[in-house]
Wavefront OBJ file of the C-alpha trace (Angstrom):
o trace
v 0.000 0.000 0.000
v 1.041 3.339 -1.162
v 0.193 5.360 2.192
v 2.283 2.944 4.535
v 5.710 3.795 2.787
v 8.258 5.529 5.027
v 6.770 8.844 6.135
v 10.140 10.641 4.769
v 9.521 9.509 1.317
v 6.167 10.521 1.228
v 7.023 13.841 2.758
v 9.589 14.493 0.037
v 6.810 13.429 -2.061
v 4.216 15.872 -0.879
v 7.319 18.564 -1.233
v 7.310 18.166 -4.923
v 4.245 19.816 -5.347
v 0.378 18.106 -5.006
v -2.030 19.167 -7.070
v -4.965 17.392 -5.519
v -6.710 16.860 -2.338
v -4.850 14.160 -1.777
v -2.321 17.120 -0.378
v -4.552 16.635 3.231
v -3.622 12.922 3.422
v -0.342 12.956 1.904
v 0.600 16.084 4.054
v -1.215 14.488 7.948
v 0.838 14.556 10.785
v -0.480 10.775 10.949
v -0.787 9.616 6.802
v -2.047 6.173 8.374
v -4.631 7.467 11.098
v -5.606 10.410 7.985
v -6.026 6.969 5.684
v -8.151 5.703 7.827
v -10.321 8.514 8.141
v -11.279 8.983 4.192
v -11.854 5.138 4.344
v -14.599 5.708 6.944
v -15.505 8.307 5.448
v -16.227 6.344 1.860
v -17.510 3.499 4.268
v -20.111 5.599 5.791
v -21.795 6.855 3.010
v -22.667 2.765 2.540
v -22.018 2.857 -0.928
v -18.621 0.951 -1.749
v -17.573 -2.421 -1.044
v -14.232 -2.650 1.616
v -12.339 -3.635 -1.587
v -13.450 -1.114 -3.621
v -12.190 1.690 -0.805
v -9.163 0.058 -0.034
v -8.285 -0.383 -3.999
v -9.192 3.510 -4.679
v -7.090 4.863 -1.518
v -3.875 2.538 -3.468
v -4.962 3.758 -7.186
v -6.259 7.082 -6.717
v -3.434 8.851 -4.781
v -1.044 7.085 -7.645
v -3.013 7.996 -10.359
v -4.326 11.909 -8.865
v -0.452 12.431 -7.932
v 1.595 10.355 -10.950
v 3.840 13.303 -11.333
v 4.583 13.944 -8.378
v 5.669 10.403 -7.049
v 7.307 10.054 -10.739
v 9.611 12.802 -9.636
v 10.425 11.557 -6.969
v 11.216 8.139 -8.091
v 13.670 9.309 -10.708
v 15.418 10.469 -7.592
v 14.569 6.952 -5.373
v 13.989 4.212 -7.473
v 13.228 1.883 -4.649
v 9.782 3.189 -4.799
v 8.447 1.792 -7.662
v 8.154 -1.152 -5.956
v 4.755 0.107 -4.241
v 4.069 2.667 -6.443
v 3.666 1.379 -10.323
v 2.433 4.572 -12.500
v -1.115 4.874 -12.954
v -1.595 6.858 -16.334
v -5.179 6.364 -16.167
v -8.260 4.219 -14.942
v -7.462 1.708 -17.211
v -4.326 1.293 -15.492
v -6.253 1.863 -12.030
v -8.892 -0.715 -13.241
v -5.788 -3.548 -13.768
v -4.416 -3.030 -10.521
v -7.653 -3.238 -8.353
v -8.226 -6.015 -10.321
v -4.888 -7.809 -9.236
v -4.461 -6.556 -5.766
v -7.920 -5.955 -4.767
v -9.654 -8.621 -6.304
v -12.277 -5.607 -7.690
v -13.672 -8.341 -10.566
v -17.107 -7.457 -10.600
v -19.193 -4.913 -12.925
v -20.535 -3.392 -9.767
v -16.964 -3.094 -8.171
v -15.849 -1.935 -11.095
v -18.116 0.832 -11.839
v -17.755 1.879 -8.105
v -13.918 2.977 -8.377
v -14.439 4.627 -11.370
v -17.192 6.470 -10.028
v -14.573 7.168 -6.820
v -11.494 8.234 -9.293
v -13.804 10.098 -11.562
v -15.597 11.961 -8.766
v -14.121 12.081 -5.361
v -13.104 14.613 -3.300
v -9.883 13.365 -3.210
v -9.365 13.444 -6.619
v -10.243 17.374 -7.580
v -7.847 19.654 -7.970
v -6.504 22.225 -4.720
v -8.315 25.237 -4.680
v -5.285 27.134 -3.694
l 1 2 3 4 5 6 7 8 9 10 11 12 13 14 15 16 17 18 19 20 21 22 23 24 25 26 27 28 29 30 31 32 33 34 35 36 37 38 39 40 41 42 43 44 45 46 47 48 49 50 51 52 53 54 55 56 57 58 59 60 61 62 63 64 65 66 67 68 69 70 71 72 73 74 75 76 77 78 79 80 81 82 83 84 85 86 87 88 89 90 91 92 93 94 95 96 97 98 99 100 101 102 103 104 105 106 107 108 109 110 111 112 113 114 115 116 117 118 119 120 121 122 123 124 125 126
């Protein structure tokens, strides 16, 4: 998972510029216990599966912040390891599907609804 690499790479990470919301997670004094929150969040609303969450907090942030974590990678290559580029939901789609085991139509249509509409995944206001 994306959000449990060392907190110093994902601070040099957030350093690089964010251009999403994702900024409030990736930026937390606590990414893990901040994690957890937007999954709660997502799981309140009663509308996504536990896999479905769990695969859009790993895809979105990679996909909503590819440069970012690109640039840093060309810097620390260990990170590609956890953090393949996501160019797009197709790419987000084949990962869930891997890792997540998010097979179904339902599932399916659930993260793309999450990566196409989140608040996670809109741009910062600043």
């Amino acid at each position: 998972m994306f959000l449990a690499l060392p907190a110093g790479w994902l601070e040099e990470i957030a350093a690089g510029g964010l251009k999403t919301n994702w900024k409030r997670v990736l930026t937390a004094e606590d990414i893990l216990v901040a994690s957890d929150d937007e999954f709660h969040r997502l799981e309140d609303t009663k509308q996504y599966t536990c896999s479905v969450i769990n695969a859009f907090l790993d895809m979105g942030v990679l996909m909503a912040e590819r440069e970012a974590i690109q640039a840093y990678a060309m810097k620390n290559p260990y990170i590609m390891a956890s953090a393949p580029e996501i160019v797009d939901e197709r790419d987000a789609l084949w990962y869930a599907k891997q890792e997540y085991r998010v097979t179904t139509p339902e599932d399916k249509e659930q993260l793309l609804q999450l990566l196409r509409n989140d608040e996670l995944m809109q741009p910062l206001d600043e």
